[in-house]
N, CA, C and O atoms as a GROMACS GRO file, in nm:
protein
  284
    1UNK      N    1   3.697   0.497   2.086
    1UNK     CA    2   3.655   0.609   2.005
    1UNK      C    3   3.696   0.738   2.077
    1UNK      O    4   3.657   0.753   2.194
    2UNK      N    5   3.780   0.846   2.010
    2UNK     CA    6   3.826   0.994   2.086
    2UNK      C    7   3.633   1.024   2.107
    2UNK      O    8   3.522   0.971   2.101
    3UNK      N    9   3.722   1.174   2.140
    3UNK     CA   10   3.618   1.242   2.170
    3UNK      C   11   3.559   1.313   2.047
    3UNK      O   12   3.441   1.344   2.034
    4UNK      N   13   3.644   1.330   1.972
    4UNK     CA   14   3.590   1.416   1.850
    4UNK      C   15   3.473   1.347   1.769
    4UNK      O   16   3.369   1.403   1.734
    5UNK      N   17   3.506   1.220   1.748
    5UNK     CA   18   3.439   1.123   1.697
    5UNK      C   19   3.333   1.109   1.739
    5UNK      O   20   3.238   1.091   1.662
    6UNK      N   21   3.314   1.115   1.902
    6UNK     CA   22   3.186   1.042   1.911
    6UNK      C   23   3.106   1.153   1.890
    6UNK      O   24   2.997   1.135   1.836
    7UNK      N   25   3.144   1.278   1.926
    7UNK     CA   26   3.086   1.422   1.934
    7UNK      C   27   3.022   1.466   1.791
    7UNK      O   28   2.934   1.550   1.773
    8UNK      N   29   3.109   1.365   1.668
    8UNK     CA   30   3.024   1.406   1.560
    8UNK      C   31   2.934   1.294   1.534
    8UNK      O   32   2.833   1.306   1.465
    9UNK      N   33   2.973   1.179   1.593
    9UNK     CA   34   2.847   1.081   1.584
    9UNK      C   35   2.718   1.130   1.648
    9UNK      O   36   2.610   1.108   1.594
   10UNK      N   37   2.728   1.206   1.779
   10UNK     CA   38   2.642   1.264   1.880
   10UNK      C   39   2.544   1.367   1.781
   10UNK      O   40   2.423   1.383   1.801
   11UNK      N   41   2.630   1.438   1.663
   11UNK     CA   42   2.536   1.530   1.565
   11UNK      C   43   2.460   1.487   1.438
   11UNK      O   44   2.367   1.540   1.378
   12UNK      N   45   2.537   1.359   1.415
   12UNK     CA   46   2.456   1.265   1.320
   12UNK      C   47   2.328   1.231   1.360
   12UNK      O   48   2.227   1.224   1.289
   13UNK      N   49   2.342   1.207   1.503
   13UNK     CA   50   2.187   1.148   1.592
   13UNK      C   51   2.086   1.255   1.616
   13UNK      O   52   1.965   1.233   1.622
   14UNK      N   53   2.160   1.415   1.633
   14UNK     CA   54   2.096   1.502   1.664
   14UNK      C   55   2.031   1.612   1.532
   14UNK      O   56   1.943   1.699   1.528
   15UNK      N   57   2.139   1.546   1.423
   15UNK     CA   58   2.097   1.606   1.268
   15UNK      C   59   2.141   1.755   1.281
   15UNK      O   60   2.079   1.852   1.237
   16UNK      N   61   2.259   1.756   1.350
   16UNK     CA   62   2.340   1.826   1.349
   16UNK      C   63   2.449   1.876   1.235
   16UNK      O   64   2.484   1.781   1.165
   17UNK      N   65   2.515   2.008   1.196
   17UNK     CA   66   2.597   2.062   1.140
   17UNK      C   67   2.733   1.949   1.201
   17UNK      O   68   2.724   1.907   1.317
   18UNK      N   69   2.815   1.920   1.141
   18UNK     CA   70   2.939   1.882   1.195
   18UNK      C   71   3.000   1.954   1.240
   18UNK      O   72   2.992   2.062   1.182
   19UNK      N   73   3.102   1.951   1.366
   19UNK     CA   74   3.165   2.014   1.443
   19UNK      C   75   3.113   2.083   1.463
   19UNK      O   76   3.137   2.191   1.410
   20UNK      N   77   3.022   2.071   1.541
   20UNK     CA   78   2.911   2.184   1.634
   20UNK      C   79   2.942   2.189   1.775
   20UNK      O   80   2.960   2.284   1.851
   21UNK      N   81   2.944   2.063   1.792
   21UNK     CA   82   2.952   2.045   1.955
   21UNK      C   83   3.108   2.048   2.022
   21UNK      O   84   3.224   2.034   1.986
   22UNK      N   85   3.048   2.069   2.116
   22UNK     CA   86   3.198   2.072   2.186
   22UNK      C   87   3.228   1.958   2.314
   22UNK      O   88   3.337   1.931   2.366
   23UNK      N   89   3.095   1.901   2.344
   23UNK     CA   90   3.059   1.852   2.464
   23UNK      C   91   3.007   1.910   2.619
   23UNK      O   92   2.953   1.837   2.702
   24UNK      N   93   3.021   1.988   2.630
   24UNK     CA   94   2.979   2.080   2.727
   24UNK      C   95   2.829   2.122   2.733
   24UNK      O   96   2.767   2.137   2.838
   25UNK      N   97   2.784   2.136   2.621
   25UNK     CA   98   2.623   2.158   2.615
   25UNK      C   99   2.530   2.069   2.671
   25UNK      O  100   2.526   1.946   2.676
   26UNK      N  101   2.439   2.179   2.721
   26UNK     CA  102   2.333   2.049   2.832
   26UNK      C  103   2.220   1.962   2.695
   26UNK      O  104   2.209   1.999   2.578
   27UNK      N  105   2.174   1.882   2.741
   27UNK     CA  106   2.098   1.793   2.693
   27UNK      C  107   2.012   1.846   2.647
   27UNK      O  108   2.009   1.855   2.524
   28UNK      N  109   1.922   1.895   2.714
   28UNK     CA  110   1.807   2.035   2.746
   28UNK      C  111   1.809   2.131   2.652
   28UNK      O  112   1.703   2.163   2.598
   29UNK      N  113   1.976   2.216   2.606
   29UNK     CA  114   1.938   2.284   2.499
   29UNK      C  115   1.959   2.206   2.371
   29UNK      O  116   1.933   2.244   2.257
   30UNK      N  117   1.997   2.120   2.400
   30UNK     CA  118   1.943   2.024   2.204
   30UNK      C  119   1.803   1.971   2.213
   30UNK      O  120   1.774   1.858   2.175
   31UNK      N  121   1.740   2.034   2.251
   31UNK     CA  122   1.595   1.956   2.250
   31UNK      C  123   1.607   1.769   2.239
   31UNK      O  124   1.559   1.691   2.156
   32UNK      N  125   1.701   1.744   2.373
   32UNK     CA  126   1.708   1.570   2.358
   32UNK      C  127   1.596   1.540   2.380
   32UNK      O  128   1.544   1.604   2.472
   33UNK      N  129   1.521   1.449   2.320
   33UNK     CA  130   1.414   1.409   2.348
   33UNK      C  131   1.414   1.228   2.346
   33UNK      O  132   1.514   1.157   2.337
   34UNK      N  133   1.289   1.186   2.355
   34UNK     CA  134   1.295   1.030   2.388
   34UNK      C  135   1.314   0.915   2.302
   34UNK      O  136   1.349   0.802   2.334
   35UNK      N  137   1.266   0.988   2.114
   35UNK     CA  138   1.313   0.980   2.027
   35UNK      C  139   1.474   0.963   1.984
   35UNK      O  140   1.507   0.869   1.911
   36UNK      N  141   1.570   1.060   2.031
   36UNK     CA  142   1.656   1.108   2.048
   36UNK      C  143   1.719   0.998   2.133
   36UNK      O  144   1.813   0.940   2.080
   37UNK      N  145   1.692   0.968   2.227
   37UNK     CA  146   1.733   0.850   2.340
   37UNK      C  147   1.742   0.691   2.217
   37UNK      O  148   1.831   0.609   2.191
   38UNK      N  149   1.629   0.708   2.180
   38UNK     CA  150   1.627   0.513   2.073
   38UNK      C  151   1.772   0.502   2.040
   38UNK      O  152   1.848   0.409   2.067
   39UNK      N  153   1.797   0.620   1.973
   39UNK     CA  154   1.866   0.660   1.847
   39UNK      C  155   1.995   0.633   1.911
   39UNK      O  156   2.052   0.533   1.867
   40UNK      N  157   2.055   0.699   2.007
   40UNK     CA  158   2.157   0.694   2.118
   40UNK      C  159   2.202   0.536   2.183
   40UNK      O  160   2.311   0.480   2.193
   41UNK      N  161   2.045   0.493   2.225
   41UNK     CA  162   2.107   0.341   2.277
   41UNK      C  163   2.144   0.251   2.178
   41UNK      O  164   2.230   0.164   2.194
   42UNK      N  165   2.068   0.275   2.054
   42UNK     CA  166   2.106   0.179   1.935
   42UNK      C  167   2.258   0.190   1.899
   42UNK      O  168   2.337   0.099   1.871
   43UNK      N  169   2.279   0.328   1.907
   43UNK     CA  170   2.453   0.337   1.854
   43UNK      C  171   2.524   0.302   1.962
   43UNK      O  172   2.619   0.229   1.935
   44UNK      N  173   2.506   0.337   2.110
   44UNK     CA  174   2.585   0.287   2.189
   44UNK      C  175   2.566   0.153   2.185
   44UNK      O  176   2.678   0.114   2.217
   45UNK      N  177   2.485   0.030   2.163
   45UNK     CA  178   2.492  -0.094   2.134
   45UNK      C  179   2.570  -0.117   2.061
   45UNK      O  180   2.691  -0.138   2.072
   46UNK      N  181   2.500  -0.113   1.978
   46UNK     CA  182   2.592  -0.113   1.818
   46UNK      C  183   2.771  -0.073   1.786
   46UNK      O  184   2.833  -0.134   1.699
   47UNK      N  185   2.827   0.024   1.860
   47UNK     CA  186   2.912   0.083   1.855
   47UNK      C  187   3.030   0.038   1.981
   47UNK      O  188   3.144   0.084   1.975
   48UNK      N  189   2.998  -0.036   2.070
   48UNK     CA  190   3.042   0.012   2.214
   48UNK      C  191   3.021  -0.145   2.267
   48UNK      O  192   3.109  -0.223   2.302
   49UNK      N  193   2.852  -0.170   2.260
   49UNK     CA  194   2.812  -0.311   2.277
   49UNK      C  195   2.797  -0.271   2.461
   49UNK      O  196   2.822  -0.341   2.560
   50UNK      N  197   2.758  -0.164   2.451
   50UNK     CA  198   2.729  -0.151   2.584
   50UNK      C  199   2.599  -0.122   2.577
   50UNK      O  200   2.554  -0.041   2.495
   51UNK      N  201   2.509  -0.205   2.687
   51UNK     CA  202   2.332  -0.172   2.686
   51UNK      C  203   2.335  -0.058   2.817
   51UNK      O  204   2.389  -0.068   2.927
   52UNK      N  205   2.261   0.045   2.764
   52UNK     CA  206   2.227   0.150   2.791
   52UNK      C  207   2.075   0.161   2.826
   52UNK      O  208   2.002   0.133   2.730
   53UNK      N  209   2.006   0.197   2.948
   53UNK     CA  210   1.885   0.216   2.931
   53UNK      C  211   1.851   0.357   2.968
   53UNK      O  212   1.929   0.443   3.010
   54UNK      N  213   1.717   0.368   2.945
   54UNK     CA  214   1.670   0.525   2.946
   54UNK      C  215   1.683   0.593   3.076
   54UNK      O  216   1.670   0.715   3.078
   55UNK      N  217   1.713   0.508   3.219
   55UNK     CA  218   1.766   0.556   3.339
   55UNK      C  219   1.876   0.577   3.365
   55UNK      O  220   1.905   0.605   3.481
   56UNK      N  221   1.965   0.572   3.274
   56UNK     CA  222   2.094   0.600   3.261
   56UNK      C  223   2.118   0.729   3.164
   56UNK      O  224   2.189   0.823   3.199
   57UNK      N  225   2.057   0.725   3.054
   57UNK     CA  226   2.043   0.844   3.020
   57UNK      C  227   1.968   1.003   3.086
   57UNK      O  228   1.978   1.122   3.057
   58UNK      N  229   1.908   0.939   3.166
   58UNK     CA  230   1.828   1.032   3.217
   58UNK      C  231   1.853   1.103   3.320
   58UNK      O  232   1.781   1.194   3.360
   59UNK      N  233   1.975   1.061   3.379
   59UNK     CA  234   2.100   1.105   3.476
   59UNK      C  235   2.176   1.187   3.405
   59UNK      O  236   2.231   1.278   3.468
   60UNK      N  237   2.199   1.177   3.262
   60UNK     CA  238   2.296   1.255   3.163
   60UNK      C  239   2.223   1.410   3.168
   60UNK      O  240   2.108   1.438   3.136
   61UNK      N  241   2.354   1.517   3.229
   61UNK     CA  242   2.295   1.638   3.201
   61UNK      C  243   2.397   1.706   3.084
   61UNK      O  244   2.393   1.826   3.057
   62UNK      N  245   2.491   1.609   3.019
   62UNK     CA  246   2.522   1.702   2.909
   62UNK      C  247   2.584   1.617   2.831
   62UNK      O  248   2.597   1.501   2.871
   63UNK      N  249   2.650   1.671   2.662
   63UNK     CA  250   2.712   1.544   2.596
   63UNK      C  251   2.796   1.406   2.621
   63UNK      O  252   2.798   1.286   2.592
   64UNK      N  253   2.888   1.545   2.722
   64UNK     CA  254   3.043   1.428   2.758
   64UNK      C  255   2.986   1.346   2.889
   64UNK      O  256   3.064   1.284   2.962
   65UNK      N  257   2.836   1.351   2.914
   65UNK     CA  258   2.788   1.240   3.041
   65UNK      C  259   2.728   1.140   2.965
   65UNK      O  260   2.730   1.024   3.006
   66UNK      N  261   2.673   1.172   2.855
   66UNK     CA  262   2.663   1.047   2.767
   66UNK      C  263   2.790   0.980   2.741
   66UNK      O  264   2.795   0.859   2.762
   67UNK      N  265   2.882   1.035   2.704
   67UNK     CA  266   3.037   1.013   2.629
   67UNK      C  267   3.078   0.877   2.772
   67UNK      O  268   3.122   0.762   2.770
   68UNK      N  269   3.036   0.967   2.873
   68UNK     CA  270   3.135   0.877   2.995
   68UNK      C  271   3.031   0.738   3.030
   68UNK      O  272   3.077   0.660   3.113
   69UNK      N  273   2.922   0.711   2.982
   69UNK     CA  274   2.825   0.579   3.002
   69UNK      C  275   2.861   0.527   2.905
   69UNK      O  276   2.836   0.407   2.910
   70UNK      N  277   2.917   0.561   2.800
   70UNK     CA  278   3.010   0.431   2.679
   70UNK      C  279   3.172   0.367   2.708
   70UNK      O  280   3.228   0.267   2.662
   71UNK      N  281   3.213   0.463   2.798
   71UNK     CA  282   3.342   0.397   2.859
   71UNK      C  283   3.312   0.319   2.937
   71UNK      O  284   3.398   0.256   2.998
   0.00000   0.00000   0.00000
Protein backbone atom coordinates (compact mmCIF):
# COMPACT_ATOMS: atom_id res chain seq x y z
CA UNK A 1 0.00 0.00 0.00
CA UNK A 2 1.73 3.77 -1.09
CA UNK A 3 1.62 6.24 1.16
CA UNK A 4 -1.23 8.14 -0.09
CA UNK A 5 -3.45 5.32 0.49
CA UNK A 6 -2.81 4.45 3.73
CA UNK A 7 -2.87 8.25 4.75
CA UNK A 8 -6.46 8.30 3.52
CA UNK A 9 -7.27 5.07 5.16
CA UNK A 10 -5.54 6.78 8.38
CA UNK A 11 -8.66 9.62 7.85
CA UNK A 12 -11.34 7.11 7.38
CA UNK A 13 -10.29 5.85 11.02
CA UNK A 14 -9.89 9.37 12.20
CA UNK A 15 -13.31 10.61 10.32
CA UNK A 16 -11.33 12.72 8.58
CA UNK A 17 -11.83 15.14 5.35
CA UNK A 18 -9.82 13.25 2.58
CA UNK A 19 -6.49 14.40 1.78
CA UNK A 20 -5.92 16.05 4.94
CA UNK A 21 -2.99 14.49 6.08
CA UNK A 22 0.22 14.59 5.01
CA UNK A 23 1.88 12.28 7.54
CA UNK A 24 3.94 14.43 9.51
CA UNK A 25 1.32 15.33 12.12
CA UNK A 26 1.80 14.18 15.69
CA UNK A 27 -0.68 11.74 17.08
CA UNK A 28 -1.46 14.18 19.92
CA UNK A 29 -2.88 16.77 17.61
CA UNK A 30 -5.58 14.33 16.15
CA UNK A 31 -6.87 13.69 19.42
CA UNK A 32 -5.59 9.75 18.91
CA UNK A 33 -7.16 8.20 21.43
CA UNK A 34 -7.57 4.42 22.64
CA UNK A 35 -10.68 4.11 20.77
CA UNK A 36 -8.81 5.31 17.85
CA UNK A 37 -6.01 2.58 18.54
CA UNK A 38 -9.05 -0.63 18.18
CA UNK A 39 -9.83 0.91 15.02
CA UNK A 40 -6.05 1.06 13.74
CA UNK A 41 -5.08 -2.54 14.90
CA UNK A 42 -8.17 -3.98 13.28
CA UNK A 43 -7.16 -2.43 9.85
CA UNK A 44 -3.61 -3.12 10.27
CA UNK A 45 -4.75 -6.89 10.80
CA UNK A 46 -7.06 -6.93 8.41
CA UNK A 47 -5.12 -5.04 5.78
CA UNK A 48 -1.38 -5.97 6.34
CA UNK A 49 -2.09 -9.18 8.64
CA UNK A 50 0.30 -7.73 10.83
CA UNK A 51 -0.69 -7.92 14.81
CA UNK A 52 -0.09 -4.74 16.26
CA UNK A 53 -0.44 -4.09 19.94
CA UNK A 54 -1.17 -0.98 21.93
CA UNK A 55 2.77 -0.89 22.95
CA UNK A 56 3.66 -0.47 19.70
CA UNK A 57 1.43 2.10 19.02
CA UNK A 58 2.24 3.92 21.87
CA UNK A 59 5.84 4.47 20.71
CA UNK A 60 4.10 6.09 17.51
CA UNK A 61 4.64 9.89 17.74
CA UNK A 62 3.18 10.65 14.36
CA UNK A 63 1.24 9.19 11.19
CA UNK A 64 4.17 7.89 9.03
CA UNK A 65 5.35 5.91 12.61
CA UNK A 66 2.25 4.15 12.39
CA UNK A 67 2.78 3.82 8.43
CA UNK A 68 6.39 2.25 9.29
CA UNK A 69 4.82 -0.67 12.03
CA UNK A 70 2.78 -2.01 8.86
CA UNK A 71 5.91 -2.51 6.78
Amino acid sequence: MDEKTFLNQIEKILELKQNTLKGNESLESLEWDSLTALHFIAFSDKTFSKKINANDIAKCKSVLDLRKLCL
